[in-house]
C-alpha positions in Angstrom: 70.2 38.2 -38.8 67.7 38.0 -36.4 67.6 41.1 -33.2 65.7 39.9 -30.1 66.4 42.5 -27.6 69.8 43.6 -27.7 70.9 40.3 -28.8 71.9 39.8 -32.2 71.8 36.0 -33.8 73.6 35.3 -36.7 73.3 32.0 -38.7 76.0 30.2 -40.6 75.3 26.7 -41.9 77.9 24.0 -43.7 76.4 22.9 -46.8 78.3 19.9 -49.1 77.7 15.9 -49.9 77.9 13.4 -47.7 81.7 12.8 -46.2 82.8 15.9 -47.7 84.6 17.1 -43.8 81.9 19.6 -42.8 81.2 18.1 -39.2 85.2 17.7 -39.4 86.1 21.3 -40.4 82.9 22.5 -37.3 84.9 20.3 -35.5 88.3 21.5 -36.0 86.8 25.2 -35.7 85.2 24.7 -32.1 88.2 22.7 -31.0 91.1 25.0 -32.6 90.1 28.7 -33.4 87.1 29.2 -30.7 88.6 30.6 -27.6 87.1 28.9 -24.4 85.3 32.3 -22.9 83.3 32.5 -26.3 81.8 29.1 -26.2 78.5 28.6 -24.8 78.5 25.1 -24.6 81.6 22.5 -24.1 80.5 20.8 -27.3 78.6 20.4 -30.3 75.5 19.4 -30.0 74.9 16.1 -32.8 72.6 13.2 -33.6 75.1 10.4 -35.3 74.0 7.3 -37.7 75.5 4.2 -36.1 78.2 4.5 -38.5 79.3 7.6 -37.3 77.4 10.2 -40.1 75.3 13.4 -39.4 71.5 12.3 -39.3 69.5 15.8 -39.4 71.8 18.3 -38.5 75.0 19.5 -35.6 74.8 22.6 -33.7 76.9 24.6 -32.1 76.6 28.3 -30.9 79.2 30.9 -29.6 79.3 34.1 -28.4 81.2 36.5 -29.8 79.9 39.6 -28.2 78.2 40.6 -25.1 75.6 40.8 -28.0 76.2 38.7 -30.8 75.8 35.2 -31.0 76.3 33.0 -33.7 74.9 29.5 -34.4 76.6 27.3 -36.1 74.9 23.9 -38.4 76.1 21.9 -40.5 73.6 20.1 -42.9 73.7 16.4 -43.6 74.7 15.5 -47.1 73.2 12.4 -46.8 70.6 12.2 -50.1 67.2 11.4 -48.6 67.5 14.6 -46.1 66.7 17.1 -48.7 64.4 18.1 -47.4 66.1 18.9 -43.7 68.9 20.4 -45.7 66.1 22.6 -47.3 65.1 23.9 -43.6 68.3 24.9 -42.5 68.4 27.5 -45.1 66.0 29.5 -43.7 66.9 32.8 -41.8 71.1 31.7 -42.8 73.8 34.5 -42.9 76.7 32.5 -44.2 77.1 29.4 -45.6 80.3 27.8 -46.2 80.0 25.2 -49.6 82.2 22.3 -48.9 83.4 20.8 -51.5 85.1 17.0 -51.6 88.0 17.6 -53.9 88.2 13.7 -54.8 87.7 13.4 -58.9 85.6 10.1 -58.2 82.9 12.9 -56.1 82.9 15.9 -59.1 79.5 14.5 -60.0 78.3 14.1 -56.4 79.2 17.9 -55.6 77.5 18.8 -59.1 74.7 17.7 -57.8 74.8 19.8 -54.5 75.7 22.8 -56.5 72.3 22.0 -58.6 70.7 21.8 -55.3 71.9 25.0 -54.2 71.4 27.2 -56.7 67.5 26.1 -56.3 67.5 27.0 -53.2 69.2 30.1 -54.3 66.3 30.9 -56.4 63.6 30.3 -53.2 65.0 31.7 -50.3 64.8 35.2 -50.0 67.7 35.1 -47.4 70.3 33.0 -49.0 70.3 35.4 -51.8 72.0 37.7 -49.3 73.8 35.2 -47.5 77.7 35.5 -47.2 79.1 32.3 -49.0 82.5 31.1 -49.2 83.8 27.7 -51.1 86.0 25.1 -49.1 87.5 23.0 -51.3 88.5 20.2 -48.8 90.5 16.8 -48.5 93.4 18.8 -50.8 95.3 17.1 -48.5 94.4 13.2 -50.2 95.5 11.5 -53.7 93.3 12.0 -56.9 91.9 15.5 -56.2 91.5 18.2 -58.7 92.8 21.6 -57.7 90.5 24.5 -56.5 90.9 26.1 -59.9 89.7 23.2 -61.9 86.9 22.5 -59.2 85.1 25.9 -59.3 85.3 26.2 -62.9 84.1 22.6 -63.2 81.0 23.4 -60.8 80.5 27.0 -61.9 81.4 28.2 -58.1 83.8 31.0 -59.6 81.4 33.9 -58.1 82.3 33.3 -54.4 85.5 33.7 -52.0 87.2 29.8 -51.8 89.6 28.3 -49.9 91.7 25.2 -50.2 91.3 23.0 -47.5 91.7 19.7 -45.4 89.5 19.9 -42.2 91.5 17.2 -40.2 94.4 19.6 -40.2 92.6 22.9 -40.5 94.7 23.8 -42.6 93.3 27.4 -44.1 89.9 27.1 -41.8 91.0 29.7 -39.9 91.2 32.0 -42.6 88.0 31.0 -44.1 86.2 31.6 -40.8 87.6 34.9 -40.0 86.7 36.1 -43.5 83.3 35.0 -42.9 82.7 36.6 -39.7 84.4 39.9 -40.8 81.9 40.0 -43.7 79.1 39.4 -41.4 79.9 41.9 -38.7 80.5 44.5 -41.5 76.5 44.1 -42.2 75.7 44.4 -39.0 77.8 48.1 -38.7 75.9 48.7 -41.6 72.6 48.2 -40.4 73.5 49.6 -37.0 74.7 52.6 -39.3 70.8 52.9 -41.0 
């Protein structure tokens, strides 16, 4: 969390493989959950492939507090960003793991979850990160269930959710248990 001021900035970045719903699920969030007095901005700010994918990063922030303010990323999952994706790390809060659910992407997500926990080892700050597992598209055909998936990719450790970002179904949820972990640090530090 970084304090300028009297103004507190929290970070929270969506983390997954490529097409695995986080722009979708940010999407559904801003659109959905975010009441219209807490958003700074009337959208999220992206740079698109011409096929429609997340080159670099999206951005959104909101304002939660006369004093809190939290921006919002998701990373591109697109292979040859690593090192963009390694970036974004830095100074995070909370990052929500999304997960495709699809059996023909376990290996994909394997490999994301390898990439993590590297990161995990080199950033001082993700290692007290808030992180919380969206299994998404449990909505489609030919997906394992949340159960199988975070044994499979050794995720067990961390809150999860089932979800499908088109529908939002159980986003809400996963966002509000995000943010009440995060504002129960900050009552902790206000409380040091």
């Amino acid at each position: 969390m970084n304090i300028i001021g009297d103004k507190i900035y929290i970070k929270i970045l969506f983390f997954g493989t490529a097409l695995a719903g986080k722009t979708t699920s940010l999407q559904w969030l801003f659109q959905n959950l975010v009441p219209e007095e807490m958003k700074i901005t009337d959208r999220i700010r992206s740079i698109k492939t011409s096929f429609g994918q997340t080159l670099l990063f999206d951005f959104v922030p909101i304002q939660i507090s006369n004093n809190i303010i939290i921006r919002i990323y998701t990373a591109t999952g697109q292979d040859y960003y690593t090192s963009t994706r390694k970036m974004l790390f830095e100074e995070v809060d909370g990052v929500f793991f999304v997960v495709d659910s699809q059996k023909k992407e376990l290996e994909h997500n394997r490999e994301f979850v390898e990439e993590f926990n590297k990161y995990m080892e080199k950033i001082d700050e993700l290692k007290k990160a808030e992180i919380i597992v969206l299994y998404n598209k449990q909505d489609v055909a030919e997906v394992y269930d949340v159960e199988y998936m975070s044994a499979s990719l050794d995720l067990q450790q961390y809150p999860s959710y089932p979800t499908c970002a088109v529908s939002g179904m159980n986003l809400d949820r996963a966002f509000t248990a995000m943010i009440s972990s995060l504002l129960s640090k900050i009552r902790e530090m206000k409380g040091n």
